[in-house]
C-alpha positions as CSV (number, residue, x, y, z in Angstrom):
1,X,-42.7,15.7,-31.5
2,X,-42.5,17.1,-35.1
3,X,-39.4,17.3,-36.6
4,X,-37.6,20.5,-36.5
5,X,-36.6,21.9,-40.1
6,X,-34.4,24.7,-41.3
7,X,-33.4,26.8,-44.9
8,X,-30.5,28.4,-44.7
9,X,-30.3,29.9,-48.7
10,X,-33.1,32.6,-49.2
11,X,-33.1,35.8,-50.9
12,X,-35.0,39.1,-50.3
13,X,-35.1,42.2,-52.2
14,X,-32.2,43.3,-51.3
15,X,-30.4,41.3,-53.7
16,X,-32.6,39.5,-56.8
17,X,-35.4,38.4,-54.5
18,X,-39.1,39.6,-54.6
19,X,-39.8,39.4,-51.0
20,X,-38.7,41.7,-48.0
21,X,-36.9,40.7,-45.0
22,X,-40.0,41.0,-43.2
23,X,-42.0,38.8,-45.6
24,X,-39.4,36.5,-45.7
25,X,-39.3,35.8,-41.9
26,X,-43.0,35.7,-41.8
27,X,-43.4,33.1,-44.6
28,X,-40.4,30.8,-42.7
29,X,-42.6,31.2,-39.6
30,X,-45.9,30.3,-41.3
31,X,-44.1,27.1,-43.0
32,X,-43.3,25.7,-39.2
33,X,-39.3,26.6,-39.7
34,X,-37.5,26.5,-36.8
35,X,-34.2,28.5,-38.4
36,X,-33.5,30.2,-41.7
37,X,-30.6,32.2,-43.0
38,X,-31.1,35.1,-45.3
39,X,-28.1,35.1,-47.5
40,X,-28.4,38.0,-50.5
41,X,-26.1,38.2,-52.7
42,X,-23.1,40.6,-52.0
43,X,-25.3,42.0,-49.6
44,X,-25.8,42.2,-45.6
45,X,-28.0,45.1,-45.7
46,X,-31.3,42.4,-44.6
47,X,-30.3,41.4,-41.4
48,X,-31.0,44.2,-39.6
49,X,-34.7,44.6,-40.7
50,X,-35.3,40.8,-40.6
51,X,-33.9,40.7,-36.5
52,X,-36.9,43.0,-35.9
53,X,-39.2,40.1,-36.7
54,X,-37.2,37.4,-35.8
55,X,-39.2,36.6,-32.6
56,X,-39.6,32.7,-32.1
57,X,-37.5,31.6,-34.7
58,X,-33.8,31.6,-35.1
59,X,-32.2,33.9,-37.8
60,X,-28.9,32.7,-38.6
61,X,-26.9,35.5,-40.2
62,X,-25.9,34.7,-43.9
63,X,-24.9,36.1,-47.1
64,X,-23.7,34.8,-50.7
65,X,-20.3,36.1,-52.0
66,X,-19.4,35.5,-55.9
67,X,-16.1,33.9,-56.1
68,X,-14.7,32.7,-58.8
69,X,-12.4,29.0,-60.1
70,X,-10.8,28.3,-63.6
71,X,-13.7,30.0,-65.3
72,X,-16.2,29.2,-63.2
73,X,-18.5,31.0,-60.8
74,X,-18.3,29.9,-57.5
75,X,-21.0,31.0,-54.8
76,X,-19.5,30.9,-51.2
77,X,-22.4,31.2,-48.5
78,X,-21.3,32.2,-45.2
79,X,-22.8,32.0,-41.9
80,X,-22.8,33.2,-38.2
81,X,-20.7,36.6,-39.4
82,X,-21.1,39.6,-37.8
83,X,-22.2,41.8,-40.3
84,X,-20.4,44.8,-38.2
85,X,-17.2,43.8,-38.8
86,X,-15.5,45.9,-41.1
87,X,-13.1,44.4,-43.6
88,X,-16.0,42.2,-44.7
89,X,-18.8,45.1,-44.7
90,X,-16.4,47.2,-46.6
91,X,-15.2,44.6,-49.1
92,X,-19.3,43.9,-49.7
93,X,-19.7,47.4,-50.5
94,X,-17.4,47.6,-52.7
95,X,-18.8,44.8,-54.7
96,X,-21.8,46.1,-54.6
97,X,-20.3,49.4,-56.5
98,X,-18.8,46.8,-59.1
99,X,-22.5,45.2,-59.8
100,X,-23.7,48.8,-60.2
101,X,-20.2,49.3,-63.3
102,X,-21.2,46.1,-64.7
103,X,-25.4,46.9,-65.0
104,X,-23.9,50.3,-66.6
105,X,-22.0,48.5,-68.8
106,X,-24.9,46.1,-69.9
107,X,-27.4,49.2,-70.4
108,X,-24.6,50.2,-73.0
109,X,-24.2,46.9,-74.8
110,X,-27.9,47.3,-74.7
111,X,-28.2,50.7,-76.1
112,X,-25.7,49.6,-79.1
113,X,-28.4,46.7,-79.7
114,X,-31.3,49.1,-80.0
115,X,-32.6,49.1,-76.6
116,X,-33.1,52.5,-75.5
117,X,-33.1,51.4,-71.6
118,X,-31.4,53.6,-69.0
119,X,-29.7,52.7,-65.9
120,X,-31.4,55.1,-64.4
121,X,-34.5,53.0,-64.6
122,X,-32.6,49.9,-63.8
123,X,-31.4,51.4,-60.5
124,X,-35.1,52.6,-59.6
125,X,-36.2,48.4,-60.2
126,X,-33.3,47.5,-58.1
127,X,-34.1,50.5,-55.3
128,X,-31.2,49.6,-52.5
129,X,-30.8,46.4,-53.7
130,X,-27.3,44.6,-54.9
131,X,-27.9,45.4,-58.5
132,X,-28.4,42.4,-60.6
133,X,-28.8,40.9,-64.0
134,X,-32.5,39.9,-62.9
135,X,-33.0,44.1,-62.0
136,X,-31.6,44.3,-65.9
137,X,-34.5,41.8,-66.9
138,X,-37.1,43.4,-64.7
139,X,-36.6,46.7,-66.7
140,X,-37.0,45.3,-70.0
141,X,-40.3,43.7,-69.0
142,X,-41.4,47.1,-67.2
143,X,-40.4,48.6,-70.6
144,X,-42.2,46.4,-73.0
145,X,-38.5,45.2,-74.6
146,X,-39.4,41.9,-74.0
147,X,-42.3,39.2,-73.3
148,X,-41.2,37.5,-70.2
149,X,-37.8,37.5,-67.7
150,X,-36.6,33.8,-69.8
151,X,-36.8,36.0,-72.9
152,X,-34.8,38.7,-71.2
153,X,-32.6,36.3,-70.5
154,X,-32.1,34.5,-73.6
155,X,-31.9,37.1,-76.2
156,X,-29.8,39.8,-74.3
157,X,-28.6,39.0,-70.6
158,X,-27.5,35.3,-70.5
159,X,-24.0,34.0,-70.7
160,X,-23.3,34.2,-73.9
161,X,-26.1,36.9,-74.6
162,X,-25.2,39.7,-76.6
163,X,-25.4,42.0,-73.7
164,X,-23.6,39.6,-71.1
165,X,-21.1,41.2,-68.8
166,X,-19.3,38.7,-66.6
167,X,-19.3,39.8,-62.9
168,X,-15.9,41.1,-60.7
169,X,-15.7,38.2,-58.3
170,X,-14.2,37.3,-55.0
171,X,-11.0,35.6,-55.0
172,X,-12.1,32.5,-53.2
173,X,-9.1,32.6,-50.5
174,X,-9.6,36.0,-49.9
175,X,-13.5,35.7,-49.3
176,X,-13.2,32.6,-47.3
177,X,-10.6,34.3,-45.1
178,X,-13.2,37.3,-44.5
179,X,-15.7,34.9,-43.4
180,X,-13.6,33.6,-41.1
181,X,-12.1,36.9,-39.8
182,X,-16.1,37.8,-39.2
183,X,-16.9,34.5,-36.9
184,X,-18.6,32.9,-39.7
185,X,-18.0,29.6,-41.7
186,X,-17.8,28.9,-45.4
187,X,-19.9,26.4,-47.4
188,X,-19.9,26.2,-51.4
189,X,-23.4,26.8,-52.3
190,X,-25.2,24.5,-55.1
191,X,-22.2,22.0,-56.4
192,X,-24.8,20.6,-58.9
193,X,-24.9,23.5,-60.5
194,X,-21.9,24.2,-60.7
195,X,-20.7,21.3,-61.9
196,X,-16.6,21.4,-60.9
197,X,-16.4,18.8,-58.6
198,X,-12.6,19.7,-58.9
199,X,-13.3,23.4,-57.6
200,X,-14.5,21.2,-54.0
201,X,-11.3,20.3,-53.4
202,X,-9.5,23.2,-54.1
203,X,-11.9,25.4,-52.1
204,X,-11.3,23.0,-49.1
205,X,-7.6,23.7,-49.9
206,X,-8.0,27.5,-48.9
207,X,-9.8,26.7,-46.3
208,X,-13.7,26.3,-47.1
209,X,-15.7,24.5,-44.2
210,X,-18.4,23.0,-46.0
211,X,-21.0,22.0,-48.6
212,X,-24.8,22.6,-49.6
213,X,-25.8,19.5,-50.0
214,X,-29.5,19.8,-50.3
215,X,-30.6,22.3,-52.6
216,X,-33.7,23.3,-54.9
217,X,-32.0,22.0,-58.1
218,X,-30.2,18.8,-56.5
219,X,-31.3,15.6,-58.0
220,X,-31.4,12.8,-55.1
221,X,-29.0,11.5,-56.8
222,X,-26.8,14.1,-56.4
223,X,-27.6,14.8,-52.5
224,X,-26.0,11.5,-52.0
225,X,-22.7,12.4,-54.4
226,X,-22.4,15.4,-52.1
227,X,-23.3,13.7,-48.9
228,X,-20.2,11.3,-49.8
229,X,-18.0,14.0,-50.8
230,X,-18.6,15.8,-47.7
231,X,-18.1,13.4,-45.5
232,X,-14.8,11.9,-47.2
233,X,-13.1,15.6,-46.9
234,X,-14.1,16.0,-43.8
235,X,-16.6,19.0,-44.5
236,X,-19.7,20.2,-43.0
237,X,-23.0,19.8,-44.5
238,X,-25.5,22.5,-45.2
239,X,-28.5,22.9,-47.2
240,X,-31.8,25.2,-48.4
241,X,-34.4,25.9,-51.0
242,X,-32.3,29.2,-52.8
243,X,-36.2,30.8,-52.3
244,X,-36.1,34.0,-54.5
245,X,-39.8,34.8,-53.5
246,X,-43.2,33.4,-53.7
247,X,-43.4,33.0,-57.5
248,X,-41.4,30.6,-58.1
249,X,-41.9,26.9,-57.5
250,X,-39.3,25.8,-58.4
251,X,-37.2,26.8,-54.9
252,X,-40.1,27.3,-52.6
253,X,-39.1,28.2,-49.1
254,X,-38.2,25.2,-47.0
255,X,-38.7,22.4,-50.1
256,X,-35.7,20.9,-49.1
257,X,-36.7,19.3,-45.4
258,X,-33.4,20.2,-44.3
259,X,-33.1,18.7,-40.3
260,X,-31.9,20.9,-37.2
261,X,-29.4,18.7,-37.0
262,X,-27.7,20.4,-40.2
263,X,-27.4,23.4,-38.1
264,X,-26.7,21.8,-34.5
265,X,-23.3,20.6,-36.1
266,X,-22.5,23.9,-37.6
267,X,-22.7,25.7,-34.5
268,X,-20.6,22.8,-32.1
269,X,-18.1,23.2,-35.3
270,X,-17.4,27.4,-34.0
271,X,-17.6,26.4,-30.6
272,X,-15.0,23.9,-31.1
273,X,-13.0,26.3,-33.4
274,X,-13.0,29.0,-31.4
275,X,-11.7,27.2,-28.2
């Protein structure tokens, strides 16, 4: 019997990916997946469409909120919320109307630089999505203000780009604590990104319940490091590709071999919570 795989990061374009929810569940079914979680950022606007073509495979439902540690960003993926309930859809929203602020604010810094780009433009590359740096990027390179998105990124839009604006983030208590109001769990997404090994503990201090492990830009190396951690604080284990779309290769849709297993202990983790 072949074994059965799952990705629980992926992206559509309703936050910075370049895929639709439909695409998305299509390309997870081509690939053999037996589960996958769309998780957008500060966004939960792609579950409904992608449960319309969700027949045969399991949709987990997913989304990644920006939190943020000692000067550092902190991604918080939740899953199994219900995307109805209302504290956490209206606190989403409402970081969704900050993204929109800080693209304003970056078409300004922009403008002072030169760059005669318009949010209005911005928002029509963005369309519904979560509005993003990348939608900032994709508008320069509509606009001919740049070469390529690294270029947009290096010379205006990266962190310490001229036209940076840092995002209003989560506080990480706070988000873990909607998560859980929702049903849903809470896993720090990407440690080896990150790079605060110290933010781990502290997260599982306010209550986080686990850890992606396997990830796009995890070294094996570093799968083990996280393996350890996670099983020494007791936390669960989760993992996925971080697929933003078909073009890049670097984080292509179900790369990371992640077992059912991964997911099988997630959900006897709820039941057992919510006894």
């Amino acid at each position: 019997m072949p074994e059965r795989l799952i990705d629980l990061h992926l992206h559509t374009r309703h936050s910075d990916g370049s895929c639709s929810p439909e695409e998305t569940v299509q390309h997870a079914r081509q690939l053999g997946l037996s589960a996958l979680s769309i998780t957008d950022h500060d966004s939960l606007s792609a579950i409904d469409e992608a449960r319309q073509y969700a027949e045969g495979i399991e949709l987990i439902t997913g989304v990644e909120l920006s939190c943020h540690y000692q000067e550092a960003d902190i991604h918080l993926l939740a899953y199994f919320i219900d995307p109805a309930y209302a504290p956490l859809a209206d606190k989403v929203k409402f970081y969704q109307l900050e993204r929109l602020k800080r693209g304003m604010l970056i078409v300004e810094k922009l403008n002072e630089l030169g760059i005669d780009l318009k949010i209005e433009t911005v928002q029509r590359v963005a369309k519904d999505a979560a509005l993003g740096r990348v939608h900032v990027a994709d508008a320069l390179l509509k606009e001919e203000y740049v070469h390529t998105f690294d270029e947009a990124f290096s010379r205006y839009l990266g962190y310490h780009a001229p036209a940076y604006v840092p995002k209003t983030h989560f506080d990480p208590a706070e988000a873990i604590e909607l998560v859980h109001q929702a049903g849903g769990i809470s896993v720090m997404a990407h440690p080896g990104s990150t790079r605060r090994d110290d933010a781990i503990a502290f997260m599982k201090g306010v209550g986080m319940d686990g850890l992606e492990v396997y990830h796009s830009k995890h070294t094996p190396a570093q799968v083990r490091h996280y393996k350890e951690i996670a099983a020494r604080n007791g936390l669960l284990i989760s993992g996925g590709s971080d697929w933003h779309g078909r073009n890049d290769p670097r984080s292509e849709m179900g790369n990371q071999r992640v077992p059912y297993g991964v997911l099988a202990r997630m959900k006897d983790f709820i039941k057992a919570r919510n006894k």
